[in-house]
Every structure is written in structure tokens, then in C-alpha cells.
N, C-alpha and C positions, 0 to 999 in steps of 0.2 A: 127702359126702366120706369115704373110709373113711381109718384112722387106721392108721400105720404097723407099731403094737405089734399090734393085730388081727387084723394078715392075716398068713395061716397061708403060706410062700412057697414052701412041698416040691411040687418036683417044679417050678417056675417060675423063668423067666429075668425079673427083674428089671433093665430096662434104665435105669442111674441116673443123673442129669445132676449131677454134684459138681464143685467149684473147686478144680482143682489149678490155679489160674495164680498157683504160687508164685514165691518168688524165687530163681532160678538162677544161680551163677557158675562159670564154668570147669567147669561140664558136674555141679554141687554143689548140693542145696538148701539154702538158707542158715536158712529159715523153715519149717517144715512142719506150724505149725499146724495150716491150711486140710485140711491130708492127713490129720494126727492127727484132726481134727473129725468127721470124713465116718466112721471106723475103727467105729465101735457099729452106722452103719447096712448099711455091709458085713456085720458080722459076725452081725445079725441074721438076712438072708437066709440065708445061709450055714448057719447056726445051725438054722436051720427045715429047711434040704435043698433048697435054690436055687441058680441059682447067678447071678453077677453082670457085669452090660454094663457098662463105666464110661467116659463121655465128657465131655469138659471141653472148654475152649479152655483157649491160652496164649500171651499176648503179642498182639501186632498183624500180625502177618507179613505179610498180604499191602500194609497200609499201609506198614510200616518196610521192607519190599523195596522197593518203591516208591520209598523217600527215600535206600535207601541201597543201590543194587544188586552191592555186594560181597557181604550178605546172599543167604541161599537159604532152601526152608521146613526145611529140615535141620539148619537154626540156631534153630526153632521146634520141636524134637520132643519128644515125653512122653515119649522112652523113661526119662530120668535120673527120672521119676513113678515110673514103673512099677518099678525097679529100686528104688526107694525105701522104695515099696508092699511091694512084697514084704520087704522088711528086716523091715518094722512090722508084717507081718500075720504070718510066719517061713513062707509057701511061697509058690509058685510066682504068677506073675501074667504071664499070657497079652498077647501084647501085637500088634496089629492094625496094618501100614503103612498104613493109611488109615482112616478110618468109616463109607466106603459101599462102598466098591470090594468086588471079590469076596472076594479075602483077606480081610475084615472080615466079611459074608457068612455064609464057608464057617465060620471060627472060632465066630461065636456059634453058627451049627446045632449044632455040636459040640461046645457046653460041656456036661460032666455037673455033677451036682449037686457043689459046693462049690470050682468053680472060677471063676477070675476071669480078663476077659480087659478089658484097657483098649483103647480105639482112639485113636487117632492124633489129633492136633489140631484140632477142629471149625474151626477160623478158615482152614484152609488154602481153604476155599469159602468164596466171597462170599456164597455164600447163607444161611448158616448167621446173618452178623450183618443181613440184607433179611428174613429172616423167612418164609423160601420155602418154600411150602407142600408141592411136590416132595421138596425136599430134606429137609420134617421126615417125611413120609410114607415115605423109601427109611429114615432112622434106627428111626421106628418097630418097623420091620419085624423088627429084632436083638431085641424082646425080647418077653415077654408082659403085661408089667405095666412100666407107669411111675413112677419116683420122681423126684421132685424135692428135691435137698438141698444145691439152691446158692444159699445166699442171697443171696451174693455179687453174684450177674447176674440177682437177680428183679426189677430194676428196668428191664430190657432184655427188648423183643419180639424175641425170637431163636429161632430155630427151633426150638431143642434147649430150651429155658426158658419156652415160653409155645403155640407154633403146637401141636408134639408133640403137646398131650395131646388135641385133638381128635382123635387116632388113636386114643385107646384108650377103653374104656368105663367109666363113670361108676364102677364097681370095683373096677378096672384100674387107676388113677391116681389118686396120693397124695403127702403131703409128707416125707422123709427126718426123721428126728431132728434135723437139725442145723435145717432149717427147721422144724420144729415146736416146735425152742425159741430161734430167734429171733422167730418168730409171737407166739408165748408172752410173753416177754420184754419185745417194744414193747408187745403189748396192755397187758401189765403195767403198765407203764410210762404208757403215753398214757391206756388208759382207768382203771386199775383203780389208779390213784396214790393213796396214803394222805401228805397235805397236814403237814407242808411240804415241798413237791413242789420240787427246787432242779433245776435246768439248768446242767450246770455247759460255758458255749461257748470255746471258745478255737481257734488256729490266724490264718491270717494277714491274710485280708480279709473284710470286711464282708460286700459282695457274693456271696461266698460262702452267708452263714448267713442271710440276710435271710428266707429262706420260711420255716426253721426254726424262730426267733427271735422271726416274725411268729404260727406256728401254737402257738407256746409261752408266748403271754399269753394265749391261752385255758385253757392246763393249769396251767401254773407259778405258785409263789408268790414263788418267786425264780431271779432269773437272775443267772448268773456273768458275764461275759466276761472275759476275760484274751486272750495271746499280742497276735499285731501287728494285728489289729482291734479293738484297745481303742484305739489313737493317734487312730484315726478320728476316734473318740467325743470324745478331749480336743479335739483340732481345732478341731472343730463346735461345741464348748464355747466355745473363745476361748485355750485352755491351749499353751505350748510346746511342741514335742515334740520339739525338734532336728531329727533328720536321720531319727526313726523313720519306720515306714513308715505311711504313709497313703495311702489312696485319693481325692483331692482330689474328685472323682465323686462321691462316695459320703458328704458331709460332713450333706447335708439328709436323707438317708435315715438317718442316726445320730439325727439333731435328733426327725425323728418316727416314731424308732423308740421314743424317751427318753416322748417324748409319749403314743401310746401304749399304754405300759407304764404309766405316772404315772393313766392315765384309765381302767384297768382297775386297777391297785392290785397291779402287779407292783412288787416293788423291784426293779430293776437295779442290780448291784454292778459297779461298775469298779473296777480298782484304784490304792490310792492312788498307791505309790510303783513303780519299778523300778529292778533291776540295770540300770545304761546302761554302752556301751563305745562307745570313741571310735572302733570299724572292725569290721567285721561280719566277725570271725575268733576260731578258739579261743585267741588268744595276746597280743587284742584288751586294753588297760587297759582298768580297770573303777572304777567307786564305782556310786554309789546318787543318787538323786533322787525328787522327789516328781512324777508325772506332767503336772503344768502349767505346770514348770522345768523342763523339760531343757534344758541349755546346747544354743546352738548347735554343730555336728560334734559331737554323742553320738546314740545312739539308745539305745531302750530293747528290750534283750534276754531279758529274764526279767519276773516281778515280784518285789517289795522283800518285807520281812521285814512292814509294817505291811499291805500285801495280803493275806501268806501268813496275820497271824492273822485279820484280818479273815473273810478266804473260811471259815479252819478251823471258825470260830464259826458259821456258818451252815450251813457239810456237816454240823455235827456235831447241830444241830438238824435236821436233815431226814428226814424215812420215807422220801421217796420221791429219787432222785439218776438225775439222765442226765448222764451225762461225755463230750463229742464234742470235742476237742481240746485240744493242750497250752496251756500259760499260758507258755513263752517258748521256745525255741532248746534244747532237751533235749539236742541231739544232741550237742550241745559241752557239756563240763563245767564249764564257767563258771556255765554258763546252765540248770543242767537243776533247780534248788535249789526252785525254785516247781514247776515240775510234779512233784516229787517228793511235796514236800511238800502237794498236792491228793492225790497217791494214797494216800498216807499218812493223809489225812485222809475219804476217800473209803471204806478200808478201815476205821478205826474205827468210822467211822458204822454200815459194814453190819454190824460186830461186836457193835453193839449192838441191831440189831433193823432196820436202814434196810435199801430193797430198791435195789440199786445196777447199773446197765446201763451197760457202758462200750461204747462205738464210736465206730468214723471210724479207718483207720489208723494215725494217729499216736499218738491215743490207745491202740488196742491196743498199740502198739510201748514204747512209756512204761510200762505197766502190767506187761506181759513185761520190758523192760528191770529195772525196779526189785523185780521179782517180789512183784506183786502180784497175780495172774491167781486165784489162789485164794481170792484176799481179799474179791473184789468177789461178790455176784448174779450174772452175768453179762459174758460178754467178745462181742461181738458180731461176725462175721467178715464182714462185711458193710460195705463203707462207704460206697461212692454209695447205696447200698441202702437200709440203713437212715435216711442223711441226707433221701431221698425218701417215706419210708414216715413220719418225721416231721414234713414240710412238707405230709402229708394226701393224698400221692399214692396212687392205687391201683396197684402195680404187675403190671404182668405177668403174672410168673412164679406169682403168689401168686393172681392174679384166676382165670389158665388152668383153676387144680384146683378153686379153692374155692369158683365158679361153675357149676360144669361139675355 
């Protein structure tokens, strides 16, 4: 597999698969991380005397057309990317009505070295999420050399993410920067962990984290949970929970998950107490409780102050920290005091030597909200992605190159 920094790009079109499917309002990026991320691997090409093919999806279009036929794919377009692109790169960015059609075509023939032409929304073809061998063979065609630097969608057989690279040759096709340091990052993380290796799980159902959870009493010395799959856990326990959220489903799968963890020699931390309000709003009263008291009509929205020192005391012994979701309702400032106070404590840790890996969206959005993005090892842009790549999945987009 040749390595990004390596290959010399002059005189080559670099056809690149990156995650623009950011978040757009009234025709505005609101997030542009995912854009900012992908900005070194651009610039490298470029840099050498290349020049660059840039194709993403965004959004569901041809499903949400479907559900809601006042929509069009017009209402799905990269132009507001591209227009973006260029703000952040400060010239010109070439931009393609479609990704096969001839306009598309004639453009990449065209591009000289140091210019960039984005195409039009992959998702507009059903083929592109079937995995259509046609369809990655006409993509192909736009460029000389394959990147891949989404990590975003390396857990999806999609045409442009995994089919692709059997069109080019074994030295032809490689992993972008941003996948080669989230490659980096989880191996770090899953194999290369310096013990006490802490997991810190939070967000809202069990169900959700159970492979994750499951695949992390083999690595972990400690597991966190927090947010609204911790109620589960009190449940199955026998504890109150009020009117928290639980998965009643899912009460025996808490019971020997506790199991286990106990029969491998994981600790599972739950938290003691939480912030409870008596109505799932920002304007909701509030007090405190201990998790296996919650009055009846309360729920628990955050966690309590004897959680927040508990968990701090165990990030703050840790080398190694995976943080994959919040510990209560951040969004609302009532409720965002514990997940603050994890990232808070997540960053000290890494300030004293701990190697720290945050993902799963919400976590990244916590971590950007409280500006701690700088503080941690690692902010991971990926979120099905990475939550599948640590449940022991091989995916995809990752297998396509790294097999090849």
C-alpha cells in the first residue's frame, strides 16, 4: 500500500473521495470541520504539481425525495461546498453538474496542475450507495491515482469508498491524511493502549453500544457509562429511575454485560447520582438524586456532582482514554455540567501524558462546543465508522486499499 506523503503527485490527477456531507442551512455551512480536515490532503497534491478530482455525497436525496416530493436533487447540491472550498483554499474551485455526465468528463480532462474541480453529489445515482461496479469504473475514469480520505463512509460498500479502487493499481491507490490518521488513531487506541486503558461510553441506548462495549472488555481496564444508557443499567439493577429513559428490551443484556465485565476484571463505572428535571425541556426544574431514587415524573438528564468526581478520578489515572458520547443532554444548559466536566477532565489527562481519542458525533460536537478540540490526542471525524471499526469490524473502505 503506498503512503500518502511518498507519492510524488506532478504532473497527476488525483481523483479524491472526502466527506463534505456537512451541515447546511439556508444554503450556509454551519460546521466545516469535515472540509477543514480533508484541507492538508488537498494541498499536498497541489503542492507536488497535481491537480485534484473531489467527490463526496450529501444528504439522502434520492430517499428524502421520495418521503417528501416537494424536494428536488437541487435541494441536495455541493455547490454551497464548493463555494466554501474555495473561501478556505483562497482560489478558484471548479465545480461539475453531475459526476459522470460529460460536463464532468470534459472538466477533469481539463484540469491543469493546481487546480481543483469538485463534482456534483454522488447520491444523486442509486448506484453509487448498491455499490455498482459500472458506476465506480465511469468515476474512475476522472482521475489517475486514487485517494481515499473519508473516513467518515469507510464503513459503507459504496462505489466511490471501496468498489473504486479495484480500478486502479496497486500504486495508484492510497489512504488521504485524514484516513491515515484516523487509521493511526484507533490502532493506537485498540492495539497499541498503554493500561489504564479507560472507555469513556455515553449517549442514549444500550442497544446502541453493546458490540462496542462487548469488544472493549477485551481491551479496556475501565469502562465509563454515562448519558440515557446508564438507566438501563439501574433498572436491571432493581434501582428507580423515574420516568428516565430505559430500554425495558434491553434490561438482561445490561445484567450480562455487568457479568461479563466482573468475569474479565473490567470495572464498570456507572454513575452515582444525576441532575433529574421533572419534563425533558431547557426550562424544565431541576434538583439532584442519587440513581436508584429517582422520584416518580423525574428523569435523569445529566450526571450529579459525586459521578462527575468519581469518573474525573479515573480519566485522570488513565494513559490510554476512548470518549464515544456524552454523559447527559449538553445541548440544553442545564444539562451540559457533566459532559463538560468529562472533557475537562479528558484534557488534563492528555496534558499530562494520556493518549486521548474522541468520536461518535456528539462527542465531537461537546468537545468543539466547550473548545477542547486542541486538548485531546485526537478528534475523530468519523462516527458510524469508527463506532464499527471498534466493535472489530473490518470495513470497507479501509479493506479496499489496504488489501489490495
Amino acid at each position: 500500500m503506498t503512503r500518502f506523503n511518498d507519492y510524488n503527485f506532478e504532473g497527476k490527477k488525483a481523483l479524491i473521495r472526502v466527506d463534505f456531507n456537512v451541515p447546511i442551512k439556508e444554503g450556509k455551512i454551519t460546521d466545516d470541520t469535515r472540509i477543514r480536515a480533508a484541507l492538508p490532503t488537498i494541498k499536498k497534491v497541489l503542492d507536488d504539481g497535481g491537480s485534484v478530482v473531489l467527490m463526496s455525497h450529501w444528504g439522502r436525496p434520492l430517499k428524502d425525495i421520495e418521503k417528501k416530493p416537494n424536494l428536488t436533487l437541487a435541494d441536495f447540491t455541493l455547490k454551497p461546498v464548493a463555494k466554501h472550498l474555495a473561501e478556505l483554499l483562497g482560489k478558484e474551485v471548479q465545480f461539475a453538474d453531475d459526476c459522470i455526465s460529460g460536463d464532468a468528463v470534459e472538466k477533469a480532462k481539463n484540469l491543469q496542475p493546481g487546480q481543483i474541480l469538485l463534482l456534483e453529489n454522488l447520491r444523486y445515482y442509486k448506484q453509487e450507495e448498491k455499490g455498482d461496479k459500472d458506476f465506480a469504473e465511469k468515476l474512475s475514469k476522472l482521475g489517475d491515482v486514487y485517494v481515499n480520505d473519508a473516513f467518515g463512509t469507510a464503513h459503507r460498500a459504496h462505489a466511490s469508498t471501496a468498489v473504486i479502487a479495484a480500478f486502479f493499481p496497486a500504486g495508484s491507490k492510497m489512504f488521504g491524511l485524514v484516513m491515515e490518521g484516523e487509521v493511526a488513531a484507533a490502532e493506537e487506541v485498540l492495539h497499541n493502549n498503554k493500561k489504564p486503558f479507560t472507555a469513556i461510553i455515553g449517549g442514549a441506548k444500550v442497544s446502541d453500544k453493546i458490540l462496542i462495549i462487548e469488544n472493549l472488555l477485551e481491551k479496556a481496564t475501565d469502562i465509563i457509562i454515562g448519558g440515557g444508557m446508564a438507566y438501563t443499567f439501574f433498572k436491571a439493577e432493581g434501582g428507580h429511575i423515574g420516568t428516565s429513559l430505559c430500554e425495558e428490551d434491553r434490561l438482561d443484556t445490561a445484567r450480562e454485560l455487568l457479568k461479563k465485565a466482573e468475569a474479565k476484571g473490567v470495572c464498570i463505572h456507572l454513575p452515582a447520582d444525576s441532575i433529574i428535571a421533572d419534563k425533558f425541556a431547557a426550562d424544565a426544574n431541576t434538583s439532584s438524586s442519587l440513581n436508584v431514587e429517582i422520584p416518580a415524573g423525574w428523569m435523569g438528564l445529566d450526571i450529579g456532582q459525586m459521578a462527575i468526581d468519581h469518573f474525573r478520578k479515573i480519566i485522570l489515572e488513565s494513559k490510554t482514554i476512548l470518549w464515544n458520547g456524552p454523559m447527559g443532554v449538553f445541548e440544553m444548559d442545564k444539562f451540559q455540567h457533566g459532559t463538560k466536566a468529562i472533557a475537562d477532565a479528558v484534557a488534563e489527562a492528555t496534558s499530562n501524558g494520556a493518549y486521548s481519542l474522541v468520536g461518535g458525533g456528539d462527542s465531537v460536537a461537546a468537545v468543539n462546543k466547550f473548545g477542547y478540540t486542541d486538548k485531546v490526542s485526537y478528534v475523530s471525524t468519523g462516527g458510524g465508522a469508527l463506532l464499527e471499526y471498534f466493535e472489530g469490524k473490518e470495513l470497507p473502505g479501509i479493506a479496499a486499499i489496504k488489501n489490495s
